[in-house]
N, CA, C and O atoms as a Tinker XYZ file with bonds, in Angstrom:
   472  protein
     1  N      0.841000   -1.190000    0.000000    73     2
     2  CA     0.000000    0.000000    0.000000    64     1     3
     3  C      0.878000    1.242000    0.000000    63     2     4     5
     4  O      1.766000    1.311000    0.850000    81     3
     5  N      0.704000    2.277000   -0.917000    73     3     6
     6  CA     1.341000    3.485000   -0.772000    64     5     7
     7  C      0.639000    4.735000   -0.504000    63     6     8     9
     8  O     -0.192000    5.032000   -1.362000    81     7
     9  N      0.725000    5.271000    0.148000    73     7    10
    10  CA     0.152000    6.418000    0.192000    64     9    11
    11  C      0.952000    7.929000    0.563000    63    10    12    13
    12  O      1.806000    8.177000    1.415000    81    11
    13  N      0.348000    8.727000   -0.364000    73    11    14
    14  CA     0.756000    9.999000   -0.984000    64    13    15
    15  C      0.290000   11.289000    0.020000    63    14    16    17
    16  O     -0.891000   11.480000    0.310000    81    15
    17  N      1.108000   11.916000    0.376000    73    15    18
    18  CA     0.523000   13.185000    1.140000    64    17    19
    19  C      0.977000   14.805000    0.803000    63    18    20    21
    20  O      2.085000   15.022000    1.295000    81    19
    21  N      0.519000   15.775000    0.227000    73    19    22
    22  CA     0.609000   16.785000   -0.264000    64    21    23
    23  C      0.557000   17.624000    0.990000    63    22    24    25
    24  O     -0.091000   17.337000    1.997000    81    23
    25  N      1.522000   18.990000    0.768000    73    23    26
    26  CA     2.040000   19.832000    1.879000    64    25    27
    27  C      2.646000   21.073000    1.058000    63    26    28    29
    28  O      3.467000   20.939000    0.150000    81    27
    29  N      2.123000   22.307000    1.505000    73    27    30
    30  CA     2.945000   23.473000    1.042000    64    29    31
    31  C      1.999000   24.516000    0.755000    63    30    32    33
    32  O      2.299000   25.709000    0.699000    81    31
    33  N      0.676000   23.969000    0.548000    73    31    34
    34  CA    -0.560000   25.355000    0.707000    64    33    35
    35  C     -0.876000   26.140000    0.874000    63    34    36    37
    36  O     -0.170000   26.243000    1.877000    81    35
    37  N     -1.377000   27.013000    0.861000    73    35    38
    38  CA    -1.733000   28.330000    1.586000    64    37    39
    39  C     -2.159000   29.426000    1.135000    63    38    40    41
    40  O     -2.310000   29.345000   -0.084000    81    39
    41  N     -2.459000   30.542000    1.598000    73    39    42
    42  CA    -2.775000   31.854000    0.608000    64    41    43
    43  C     -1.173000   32.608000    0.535000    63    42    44    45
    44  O     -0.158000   32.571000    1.230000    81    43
    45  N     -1.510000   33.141000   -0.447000    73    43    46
    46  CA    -0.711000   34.138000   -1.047000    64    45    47
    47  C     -1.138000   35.282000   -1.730000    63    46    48    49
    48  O     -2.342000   35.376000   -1.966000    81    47
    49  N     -0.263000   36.301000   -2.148000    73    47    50
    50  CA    -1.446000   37.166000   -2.721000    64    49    51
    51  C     -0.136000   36.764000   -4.281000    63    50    52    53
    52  O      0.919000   36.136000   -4.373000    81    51
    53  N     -1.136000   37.669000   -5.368000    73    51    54
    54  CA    -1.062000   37.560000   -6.913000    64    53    55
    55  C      0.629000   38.150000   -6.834000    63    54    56    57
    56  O      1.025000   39.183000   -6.294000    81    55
    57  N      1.489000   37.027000   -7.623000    73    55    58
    58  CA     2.559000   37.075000   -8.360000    64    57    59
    59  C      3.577000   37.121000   -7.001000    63    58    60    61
    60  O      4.519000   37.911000   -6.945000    81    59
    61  N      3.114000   35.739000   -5.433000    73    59    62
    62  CA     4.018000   35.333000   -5.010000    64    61    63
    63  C      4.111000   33.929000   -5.541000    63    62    64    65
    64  O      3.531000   33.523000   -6.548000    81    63
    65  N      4.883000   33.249000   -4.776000    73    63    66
    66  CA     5.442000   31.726000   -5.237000    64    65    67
    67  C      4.910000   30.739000   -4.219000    63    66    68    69
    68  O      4.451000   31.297000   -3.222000    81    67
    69  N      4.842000   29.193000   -4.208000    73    67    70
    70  CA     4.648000   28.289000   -3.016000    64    69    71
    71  C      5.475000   27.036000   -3.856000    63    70    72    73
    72  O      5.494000   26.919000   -5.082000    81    71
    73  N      5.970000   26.377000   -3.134000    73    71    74
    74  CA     6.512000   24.962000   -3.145000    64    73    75
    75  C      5.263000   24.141000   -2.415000    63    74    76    77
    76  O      4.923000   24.116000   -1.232000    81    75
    77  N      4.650000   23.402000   -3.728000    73    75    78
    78  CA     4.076000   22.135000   -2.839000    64    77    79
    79  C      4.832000   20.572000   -3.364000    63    78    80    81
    80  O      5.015000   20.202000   -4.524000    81    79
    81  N      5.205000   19.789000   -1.978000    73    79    82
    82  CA     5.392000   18.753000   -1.866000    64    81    83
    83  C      4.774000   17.423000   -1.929000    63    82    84    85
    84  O      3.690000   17.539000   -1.358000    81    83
    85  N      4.882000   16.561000   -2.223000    73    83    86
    86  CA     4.453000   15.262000   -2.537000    64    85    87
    87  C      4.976000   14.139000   -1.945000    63    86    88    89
    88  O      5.499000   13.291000   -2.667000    81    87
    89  N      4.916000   13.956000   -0.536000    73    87    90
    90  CA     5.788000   12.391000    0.015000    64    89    91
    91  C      4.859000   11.052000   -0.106000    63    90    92    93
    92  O      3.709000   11.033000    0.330000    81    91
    93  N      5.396000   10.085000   -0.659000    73    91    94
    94  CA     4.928000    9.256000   -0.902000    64    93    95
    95  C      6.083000    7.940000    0.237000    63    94    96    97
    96  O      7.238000    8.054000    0.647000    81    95
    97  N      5.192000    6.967000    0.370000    73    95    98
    98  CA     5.633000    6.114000    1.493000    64    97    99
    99  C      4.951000    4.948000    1.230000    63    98   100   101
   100  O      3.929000    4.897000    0.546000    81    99
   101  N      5.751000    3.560000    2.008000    73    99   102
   102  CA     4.542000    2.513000    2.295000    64   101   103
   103  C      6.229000    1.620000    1.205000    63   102   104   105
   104  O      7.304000    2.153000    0.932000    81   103
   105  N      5.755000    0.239000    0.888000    73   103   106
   106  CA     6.475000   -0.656000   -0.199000    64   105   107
   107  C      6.466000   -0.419000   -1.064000    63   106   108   109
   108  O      5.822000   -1.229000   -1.730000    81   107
   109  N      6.917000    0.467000   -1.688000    73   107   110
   110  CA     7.467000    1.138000   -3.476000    64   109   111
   111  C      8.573000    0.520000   -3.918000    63   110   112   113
   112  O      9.740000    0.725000   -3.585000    81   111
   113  N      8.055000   -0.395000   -4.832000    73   111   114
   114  CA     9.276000   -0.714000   -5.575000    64   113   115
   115  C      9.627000    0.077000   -6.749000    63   114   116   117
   116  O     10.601000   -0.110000   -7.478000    81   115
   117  N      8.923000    0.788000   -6.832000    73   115   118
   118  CA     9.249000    2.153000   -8.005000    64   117   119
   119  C      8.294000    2.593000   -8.545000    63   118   120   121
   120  O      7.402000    1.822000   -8.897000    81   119
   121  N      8.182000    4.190000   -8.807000    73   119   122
   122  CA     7.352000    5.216000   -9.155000    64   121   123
   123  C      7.609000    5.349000  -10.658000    63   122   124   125
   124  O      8.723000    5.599000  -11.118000    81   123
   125  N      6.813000    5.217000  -11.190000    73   123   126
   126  CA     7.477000    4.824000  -12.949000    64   125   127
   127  C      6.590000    6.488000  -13.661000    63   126   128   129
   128  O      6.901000    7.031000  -14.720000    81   127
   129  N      5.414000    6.991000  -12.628000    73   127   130
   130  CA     5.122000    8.886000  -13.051000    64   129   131
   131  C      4.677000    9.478000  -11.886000    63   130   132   133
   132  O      4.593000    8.936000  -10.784000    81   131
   133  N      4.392000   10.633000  -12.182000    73   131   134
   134  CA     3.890000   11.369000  -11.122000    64   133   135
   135  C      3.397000   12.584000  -11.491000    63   134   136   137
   136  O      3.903000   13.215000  -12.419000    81   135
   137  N      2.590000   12.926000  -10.951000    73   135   138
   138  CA     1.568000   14.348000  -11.383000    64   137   139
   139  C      0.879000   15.154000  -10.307000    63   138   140   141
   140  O      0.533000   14.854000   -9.164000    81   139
   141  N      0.785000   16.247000  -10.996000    73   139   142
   142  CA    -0.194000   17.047000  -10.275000    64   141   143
   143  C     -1.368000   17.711000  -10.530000    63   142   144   145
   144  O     -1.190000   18.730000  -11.197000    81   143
   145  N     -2.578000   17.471000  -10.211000    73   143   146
   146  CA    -3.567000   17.898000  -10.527000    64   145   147
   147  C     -4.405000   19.055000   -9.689000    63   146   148   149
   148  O     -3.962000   19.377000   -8.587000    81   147
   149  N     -5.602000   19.683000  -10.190000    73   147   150
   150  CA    -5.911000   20.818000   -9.623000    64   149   151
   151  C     -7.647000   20.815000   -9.640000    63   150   152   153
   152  O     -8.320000   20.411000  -10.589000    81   151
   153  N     -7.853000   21.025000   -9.148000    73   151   154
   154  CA    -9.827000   21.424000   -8.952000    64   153   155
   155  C    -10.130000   22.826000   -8.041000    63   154   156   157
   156  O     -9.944000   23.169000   -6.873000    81   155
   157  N    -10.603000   23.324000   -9.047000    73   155   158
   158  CA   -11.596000   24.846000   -8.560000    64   157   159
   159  C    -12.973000   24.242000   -8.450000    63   158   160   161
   160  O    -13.615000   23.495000   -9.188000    81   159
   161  N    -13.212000   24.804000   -7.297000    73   159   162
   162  CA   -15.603000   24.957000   -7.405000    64   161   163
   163  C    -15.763000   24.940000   -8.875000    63   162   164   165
   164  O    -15.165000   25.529000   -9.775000    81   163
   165  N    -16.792000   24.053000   -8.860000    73   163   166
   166  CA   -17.545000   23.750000   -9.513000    64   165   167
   167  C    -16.738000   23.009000  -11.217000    63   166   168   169
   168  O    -17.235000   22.399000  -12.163000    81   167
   169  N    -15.548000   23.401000  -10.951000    73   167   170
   170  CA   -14.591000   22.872000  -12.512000    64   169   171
   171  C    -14.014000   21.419000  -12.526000    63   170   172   173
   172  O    -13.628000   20.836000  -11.513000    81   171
   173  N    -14.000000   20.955000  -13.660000    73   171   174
   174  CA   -13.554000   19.614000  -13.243000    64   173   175
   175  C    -12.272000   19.378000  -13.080000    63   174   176   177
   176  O    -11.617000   20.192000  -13.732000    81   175
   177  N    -11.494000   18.485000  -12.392000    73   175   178
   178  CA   -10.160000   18.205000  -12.571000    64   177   179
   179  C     -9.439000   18.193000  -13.547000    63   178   180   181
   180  O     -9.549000   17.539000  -14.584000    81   179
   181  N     -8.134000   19.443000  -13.010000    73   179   182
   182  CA    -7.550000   19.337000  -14.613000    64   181   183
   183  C     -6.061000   18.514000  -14.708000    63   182   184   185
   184  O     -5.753000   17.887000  -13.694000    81   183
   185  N     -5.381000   18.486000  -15.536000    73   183   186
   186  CA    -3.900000   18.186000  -15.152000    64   185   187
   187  C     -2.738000   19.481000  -15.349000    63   186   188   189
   188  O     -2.797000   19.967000  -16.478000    81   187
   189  N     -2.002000   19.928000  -14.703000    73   187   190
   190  CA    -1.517000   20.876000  -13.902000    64   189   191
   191  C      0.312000   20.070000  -14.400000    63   190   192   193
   192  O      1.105000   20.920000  -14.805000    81   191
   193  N      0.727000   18.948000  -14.365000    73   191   194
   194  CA     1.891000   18.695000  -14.561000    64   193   195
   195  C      1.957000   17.854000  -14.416000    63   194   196   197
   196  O      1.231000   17.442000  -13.511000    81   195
   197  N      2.774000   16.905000  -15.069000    73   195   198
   198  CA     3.248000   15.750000  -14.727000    64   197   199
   199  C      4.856000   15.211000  -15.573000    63   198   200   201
   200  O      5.209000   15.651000  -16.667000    81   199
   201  N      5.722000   14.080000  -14.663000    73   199   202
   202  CA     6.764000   13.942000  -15.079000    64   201   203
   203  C      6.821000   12.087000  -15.144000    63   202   204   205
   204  O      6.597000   11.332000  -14.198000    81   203
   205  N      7.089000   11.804000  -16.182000    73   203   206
   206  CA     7.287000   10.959000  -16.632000    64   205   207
   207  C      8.312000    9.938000  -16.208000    63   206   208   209
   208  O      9.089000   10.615000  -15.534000    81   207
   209  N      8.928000    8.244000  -16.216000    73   207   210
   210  CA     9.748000    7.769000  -15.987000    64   209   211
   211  C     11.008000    8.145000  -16.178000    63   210   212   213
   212  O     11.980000    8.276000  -15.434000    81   211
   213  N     10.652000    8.413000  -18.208000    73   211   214
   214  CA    11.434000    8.618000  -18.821000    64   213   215
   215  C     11.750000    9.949000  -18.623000    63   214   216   217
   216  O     12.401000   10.397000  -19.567000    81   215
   217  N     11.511000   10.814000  -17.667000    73   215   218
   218  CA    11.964000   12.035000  -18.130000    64   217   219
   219  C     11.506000   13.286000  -18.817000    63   218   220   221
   220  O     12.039000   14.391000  -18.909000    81   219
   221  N     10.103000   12.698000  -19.383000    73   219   222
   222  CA     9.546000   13.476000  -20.185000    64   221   223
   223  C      8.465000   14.756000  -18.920000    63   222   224   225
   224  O      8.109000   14.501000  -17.770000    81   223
   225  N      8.322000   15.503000  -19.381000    73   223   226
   226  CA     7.374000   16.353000  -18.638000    64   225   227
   227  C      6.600000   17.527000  -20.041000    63   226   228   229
   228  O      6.917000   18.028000  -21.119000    81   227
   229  N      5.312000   17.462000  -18.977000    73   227   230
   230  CA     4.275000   18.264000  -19.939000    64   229   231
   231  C      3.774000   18.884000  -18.998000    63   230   232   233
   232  O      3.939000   18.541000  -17.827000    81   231
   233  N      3.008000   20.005000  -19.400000    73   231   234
   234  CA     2.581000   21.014000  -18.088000    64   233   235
   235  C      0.944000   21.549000  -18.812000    63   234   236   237
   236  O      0.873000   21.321000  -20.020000    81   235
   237  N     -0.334000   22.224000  -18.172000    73   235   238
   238  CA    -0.862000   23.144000  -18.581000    64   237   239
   239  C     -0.713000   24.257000  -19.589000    63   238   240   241
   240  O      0.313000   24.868000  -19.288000    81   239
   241  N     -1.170000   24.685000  -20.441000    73   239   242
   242  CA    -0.629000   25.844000  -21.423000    64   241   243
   243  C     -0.929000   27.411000  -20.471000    63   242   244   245
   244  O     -0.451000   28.524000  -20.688000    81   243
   245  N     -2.005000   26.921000  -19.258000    73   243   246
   246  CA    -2.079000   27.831000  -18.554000    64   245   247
   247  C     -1.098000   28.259000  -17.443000    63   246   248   249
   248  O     -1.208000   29.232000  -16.697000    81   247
   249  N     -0.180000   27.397000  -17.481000    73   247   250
   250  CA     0.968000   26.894000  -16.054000    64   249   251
   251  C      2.183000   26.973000  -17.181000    63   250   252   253
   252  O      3.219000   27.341000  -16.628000    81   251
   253  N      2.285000   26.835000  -18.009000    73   251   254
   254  CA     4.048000   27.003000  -18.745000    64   253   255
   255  C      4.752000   28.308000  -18.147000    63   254   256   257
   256  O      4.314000   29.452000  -18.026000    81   255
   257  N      6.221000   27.649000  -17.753000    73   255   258
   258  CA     6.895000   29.208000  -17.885000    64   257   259
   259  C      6.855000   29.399000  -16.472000    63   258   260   261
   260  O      7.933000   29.529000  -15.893000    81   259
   261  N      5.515000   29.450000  -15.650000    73   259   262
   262  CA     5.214000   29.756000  -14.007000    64   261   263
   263  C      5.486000   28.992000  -13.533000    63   262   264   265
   264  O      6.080000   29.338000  -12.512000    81   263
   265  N      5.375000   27.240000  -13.707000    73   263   266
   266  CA     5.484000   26.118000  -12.770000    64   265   267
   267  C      6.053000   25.336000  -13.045000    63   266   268   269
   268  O      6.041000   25.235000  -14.272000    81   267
   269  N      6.979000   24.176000  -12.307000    73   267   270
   270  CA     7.990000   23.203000  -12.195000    64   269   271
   271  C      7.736000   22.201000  -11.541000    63   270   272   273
   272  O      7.464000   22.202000  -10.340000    81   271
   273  N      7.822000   20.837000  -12.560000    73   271   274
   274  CA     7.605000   19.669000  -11.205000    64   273   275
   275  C      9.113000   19.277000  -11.368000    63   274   276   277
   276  O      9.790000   19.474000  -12.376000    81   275
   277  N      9.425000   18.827000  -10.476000    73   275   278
   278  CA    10.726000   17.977000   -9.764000    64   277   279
   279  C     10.316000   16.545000   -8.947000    63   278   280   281
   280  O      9.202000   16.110000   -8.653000    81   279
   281  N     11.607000   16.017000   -8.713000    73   279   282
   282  CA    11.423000   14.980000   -8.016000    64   281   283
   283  C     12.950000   14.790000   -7.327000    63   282   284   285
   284  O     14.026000   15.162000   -7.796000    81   283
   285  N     12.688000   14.086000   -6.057000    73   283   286
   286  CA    13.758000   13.769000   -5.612000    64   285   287
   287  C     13.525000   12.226000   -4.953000    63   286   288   289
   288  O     12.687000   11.893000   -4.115000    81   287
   289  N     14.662000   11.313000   -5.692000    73   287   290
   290  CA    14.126000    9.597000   -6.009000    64   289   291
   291  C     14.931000    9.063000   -4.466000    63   290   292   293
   292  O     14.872000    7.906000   -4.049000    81   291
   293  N     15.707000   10.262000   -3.737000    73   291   294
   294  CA    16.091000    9.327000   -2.569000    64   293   295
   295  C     15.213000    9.374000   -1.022000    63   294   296   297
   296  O     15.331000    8.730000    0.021000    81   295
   297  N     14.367000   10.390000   -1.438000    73   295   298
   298  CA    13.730000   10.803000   -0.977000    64   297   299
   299  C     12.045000   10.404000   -0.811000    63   298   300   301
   300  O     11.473000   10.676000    0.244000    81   299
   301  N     11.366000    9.783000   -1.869000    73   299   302
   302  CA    10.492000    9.578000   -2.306000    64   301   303
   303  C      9.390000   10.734000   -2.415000    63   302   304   305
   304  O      8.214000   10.563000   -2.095000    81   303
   305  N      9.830000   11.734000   -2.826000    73   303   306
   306  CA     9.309000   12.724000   -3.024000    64   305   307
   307  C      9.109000   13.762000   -4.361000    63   306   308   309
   308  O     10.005000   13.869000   -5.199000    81   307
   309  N      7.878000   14.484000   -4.457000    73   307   310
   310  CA     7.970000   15.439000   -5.995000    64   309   311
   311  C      7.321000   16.534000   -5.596000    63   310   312   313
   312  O      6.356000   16.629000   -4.837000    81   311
   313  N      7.930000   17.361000   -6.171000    73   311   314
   314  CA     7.245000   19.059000   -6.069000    64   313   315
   315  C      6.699000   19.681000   -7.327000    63   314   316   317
   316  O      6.952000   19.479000   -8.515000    81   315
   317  N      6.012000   20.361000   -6.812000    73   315   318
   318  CA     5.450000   21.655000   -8.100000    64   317   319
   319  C      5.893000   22.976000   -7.482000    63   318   320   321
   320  O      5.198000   23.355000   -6.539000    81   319
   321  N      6.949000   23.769000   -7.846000    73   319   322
   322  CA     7.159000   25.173000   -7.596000    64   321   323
   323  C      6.552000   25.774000   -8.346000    63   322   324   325
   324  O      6.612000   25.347000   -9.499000    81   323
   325  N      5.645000   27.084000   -8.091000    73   323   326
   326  CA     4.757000   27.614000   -8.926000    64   325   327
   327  C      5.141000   29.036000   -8.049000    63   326   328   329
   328  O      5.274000   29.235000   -6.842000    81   327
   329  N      5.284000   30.166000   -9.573000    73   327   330
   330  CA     5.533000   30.960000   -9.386000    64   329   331
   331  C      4.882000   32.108000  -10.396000    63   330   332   333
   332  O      4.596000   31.867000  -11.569000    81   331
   333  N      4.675000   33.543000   -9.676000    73   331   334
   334  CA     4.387000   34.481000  -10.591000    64   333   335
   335  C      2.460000   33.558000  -10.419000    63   334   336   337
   336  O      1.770000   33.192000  -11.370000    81   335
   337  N      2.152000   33.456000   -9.119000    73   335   338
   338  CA     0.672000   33.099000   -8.947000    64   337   339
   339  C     -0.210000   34.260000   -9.243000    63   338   340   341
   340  O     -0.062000   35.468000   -9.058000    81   339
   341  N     -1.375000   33.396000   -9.866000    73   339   342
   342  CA    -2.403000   34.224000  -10.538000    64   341   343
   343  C     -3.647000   33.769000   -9.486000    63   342   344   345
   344  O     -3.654000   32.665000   -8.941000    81   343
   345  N     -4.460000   34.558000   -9.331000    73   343   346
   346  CA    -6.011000   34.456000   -8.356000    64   345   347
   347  C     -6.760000   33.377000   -9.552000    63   346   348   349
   348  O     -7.886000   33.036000   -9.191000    81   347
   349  N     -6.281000   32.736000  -11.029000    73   347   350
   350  CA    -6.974000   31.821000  -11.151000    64   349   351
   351  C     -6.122000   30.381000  -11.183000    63   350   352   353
   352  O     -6.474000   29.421000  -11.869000    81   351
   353  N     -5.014000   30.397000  -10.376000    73   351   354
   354  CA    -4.495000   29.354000   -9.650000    64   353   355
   355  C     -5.121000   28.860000   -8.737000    63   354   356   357
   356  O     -4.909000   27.691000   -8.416000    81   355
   357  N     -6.093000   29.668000   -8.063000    73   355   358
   358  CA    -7.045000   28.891000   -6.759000    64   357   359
   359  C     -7.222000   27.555000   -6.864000    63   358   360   361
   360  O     -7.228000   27.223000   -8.049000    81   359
   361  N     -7.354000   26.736000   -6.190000    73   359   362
   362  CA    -7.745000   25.500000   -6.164000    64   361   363
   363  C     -7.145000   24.570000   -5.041000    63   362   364   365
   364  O     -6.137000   24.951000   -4.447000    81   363
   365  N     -7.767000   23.291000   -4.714000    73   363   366
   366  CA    -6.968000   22.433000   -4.458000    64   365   367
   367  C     -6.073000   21.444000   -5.524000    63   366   368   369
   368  O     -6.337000   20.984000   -6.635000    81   367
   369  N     -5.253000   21.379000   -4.907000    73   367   370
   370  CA    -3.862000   20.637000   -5.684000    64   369   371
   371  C     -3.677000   19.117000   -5.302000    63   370   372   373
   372  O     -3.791000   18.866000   -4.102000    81   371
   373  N     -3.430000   18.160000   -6.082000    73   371   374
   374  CA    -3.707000   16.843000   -5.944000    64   373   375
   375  C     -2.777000   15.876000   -6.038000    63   374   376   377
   376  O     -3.454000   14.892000   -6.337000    81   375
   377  N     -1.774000   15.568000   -5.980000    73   375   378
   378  CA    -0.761000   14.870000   -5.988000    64   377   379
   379  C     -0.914000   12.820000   -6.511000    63   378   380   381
   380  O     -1.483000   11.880000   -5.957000    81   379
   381  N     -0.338000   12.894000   -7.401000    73   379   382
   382  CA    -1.007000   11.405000   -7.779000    64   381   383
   383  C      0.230000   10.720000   -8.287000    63   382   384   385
   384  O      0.874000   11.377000   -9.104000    81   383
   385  N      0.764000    9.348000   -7.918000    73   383   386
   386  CA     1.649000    8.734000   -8.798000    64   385   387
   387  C      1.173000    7.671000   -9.057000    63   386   388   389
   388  O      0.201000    7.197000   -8.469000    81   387
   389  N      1.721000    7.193000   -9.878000    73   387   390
   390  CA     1.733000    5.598000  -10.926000    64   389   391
   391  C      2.993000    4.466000   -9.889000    63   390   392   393
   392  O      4.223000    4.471000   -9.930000    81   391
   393  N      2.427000    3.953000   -9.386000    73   391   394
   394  CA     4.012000    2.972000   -8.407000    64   393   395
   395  C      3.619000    1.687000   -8.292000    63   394   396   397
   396  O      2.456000    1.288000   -8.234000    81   395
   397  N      4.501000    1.116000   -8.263000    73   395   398
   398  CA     4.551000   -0.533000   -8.028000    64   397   399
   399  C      4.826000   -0.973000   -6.896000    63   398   400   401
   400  O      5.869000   -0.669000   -6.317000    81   399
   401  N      4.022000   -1.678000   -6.457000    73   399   402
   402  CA     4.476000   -2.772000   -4.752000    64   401   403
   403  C      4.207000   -4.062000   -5.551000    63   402   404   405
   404  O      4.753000   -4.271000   -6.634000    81   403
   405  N      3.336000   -4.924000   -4.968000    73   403   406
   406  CA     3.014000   -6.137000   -5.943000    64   405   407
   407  C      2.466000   -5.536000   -7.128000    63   406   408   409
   408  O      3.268000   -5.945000   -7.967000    81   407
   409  N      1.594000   -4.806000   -7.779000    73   407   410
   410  CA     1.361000   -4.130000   -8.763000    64   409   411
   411  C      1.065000   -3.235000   -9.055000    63   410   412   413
   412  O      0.571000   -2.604000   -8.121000    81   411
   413  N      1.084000   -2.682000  -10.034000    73   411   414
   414  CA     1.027000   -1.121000  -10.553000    64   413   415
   415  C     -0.169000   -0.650000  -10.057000    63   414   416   417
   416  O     -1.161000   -1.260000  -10.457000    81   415
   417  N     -0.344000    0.225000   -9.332000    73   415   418
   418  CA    -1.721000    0.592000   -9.343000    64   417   419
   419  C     -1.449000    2.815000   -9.295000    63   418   420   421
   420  O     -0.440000    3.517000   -9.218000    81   419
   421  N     -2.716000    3.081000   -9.375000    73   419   422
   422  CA    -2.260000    4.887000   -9.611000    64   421   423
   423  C     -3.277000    5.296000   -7.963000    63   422   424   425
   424  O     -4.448000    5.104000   -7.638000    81   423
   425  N     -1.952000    5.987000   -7.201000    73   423   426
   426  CA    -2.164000    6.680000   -5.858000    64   425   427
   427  C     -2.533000    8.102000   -5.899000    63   426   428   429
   428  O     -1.799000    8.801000   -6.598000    81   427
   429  N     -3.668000    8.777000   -5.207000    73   427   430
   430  CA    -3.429000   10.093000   -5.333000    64   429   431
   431  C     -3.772000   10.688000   -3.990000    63   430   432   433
   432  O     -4.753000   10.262000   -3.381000    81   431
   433  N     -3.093000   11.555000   -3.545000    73   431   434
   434  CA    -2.836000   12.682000   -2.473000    64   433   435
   435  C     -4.447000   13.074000   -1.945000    63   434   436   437
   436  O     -5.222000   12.902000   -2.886000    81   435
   437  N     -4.989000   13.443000   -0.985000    73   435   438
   438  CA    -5.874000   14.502000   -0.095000    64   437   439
   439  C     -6.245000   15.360000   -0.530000    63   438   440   441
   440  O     -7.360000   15.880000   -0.483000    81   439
   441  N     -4.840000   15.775000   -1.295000    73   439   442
   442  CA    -5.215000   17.536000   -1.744000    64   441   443
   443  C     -4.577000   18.345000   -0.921000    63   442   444   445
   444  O     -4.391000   17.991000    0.243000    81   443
   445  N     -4.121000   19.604000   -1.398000    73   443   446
   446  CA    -3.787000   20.576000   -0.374000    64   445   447
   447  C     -4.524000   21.710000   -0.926000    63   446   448   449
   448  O     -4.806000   21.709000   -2.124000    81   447
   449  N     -4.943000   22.907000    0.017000    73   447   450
   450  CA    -5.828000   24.595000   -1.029000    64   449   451
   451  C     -4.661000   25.245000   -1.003000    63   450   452   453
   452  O     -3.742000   25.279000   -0.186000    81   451
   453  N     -4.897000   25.867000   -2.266000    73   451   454
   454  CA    -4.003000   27.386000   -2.484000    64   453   455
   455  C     -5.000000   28.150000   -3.000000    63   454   456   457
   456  O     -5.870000   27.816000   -3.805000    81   455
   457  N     -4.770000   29.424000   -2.367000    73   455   458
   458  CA    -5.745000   30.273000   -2.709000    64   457   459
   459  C     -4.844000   31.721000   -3.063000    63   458   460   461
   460  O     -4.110000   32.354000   -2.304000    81   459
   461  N     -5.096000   31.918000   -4.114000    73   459   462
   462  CA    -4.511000   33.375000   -4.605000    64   461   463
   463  C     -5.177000   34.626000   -4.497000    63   462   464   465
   464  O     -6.186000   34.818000   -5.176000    81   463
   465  N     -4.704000   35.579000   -3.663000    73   463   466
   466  CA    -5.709000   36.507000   -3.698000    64   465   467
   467  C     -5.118000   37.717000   -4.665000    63   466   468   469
   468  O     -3.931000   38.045000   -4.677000    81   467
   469  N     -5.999000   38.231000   -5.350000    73   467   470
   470  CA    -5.564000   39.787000   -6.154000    64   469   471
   471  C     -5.236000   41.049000   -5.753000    63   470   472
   472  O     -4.985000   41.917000   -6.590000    81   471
């Protein structure tokens, strides 16, 4: 069983920065992706970032340029630094990976709120 916990939330006002974190724990025999997702009231879940096994990463066209996922593999951990926040960044943020114990299955985070104010 793995489970994922998101940390780094909070308000800010328009065009500061937040680091949110992603620790993941439990029998991982390896995280093969990882992402981050986002939900505002009433909008549906979107995808916000994600980084690949291989390396690859794709982001929002609304998030390019402002936000960064990372990972750190000794750690079992991934971030989204997001910067130059906009009041339609609001949302909760969702943390989800792809990992293997006996089998692949896809984990996702609680959520953490960020709320941007103008």
């Amino acid at each position: 069983q793995v489970q994922l916990v998101e940390s780094g939330g909070g308000l800010v006002q328009a065009g500061g920065s937040l680091r949110l974190s992603c620790a993941a724990s439990g029998s991982i025999f390896s995280i093969n992706a990882m992402g981050w997702y986002r939900q505002a009231p009433g909008k549906q879940r979107e995808l916000v970032a994600q980084l690949t096994d291989g390396g690859r990463t794709n982001y929002a066209d609304s998030v390019k340029g402002r936000f960064t996922i990372s990972r750190d593999n000794a750690k079992n951990t991934f971030y989204l630094q997001m910067n130059s926040l906009k009041p339609e960044d609001t949302a909760v943020y969702y943390c989800n990976a792809v990992a293997v114990t006996t089998k692949t299955r896809i984990y996702w985070g609680q959520g953490t709120q960020v709320a941007v104010s103008s």
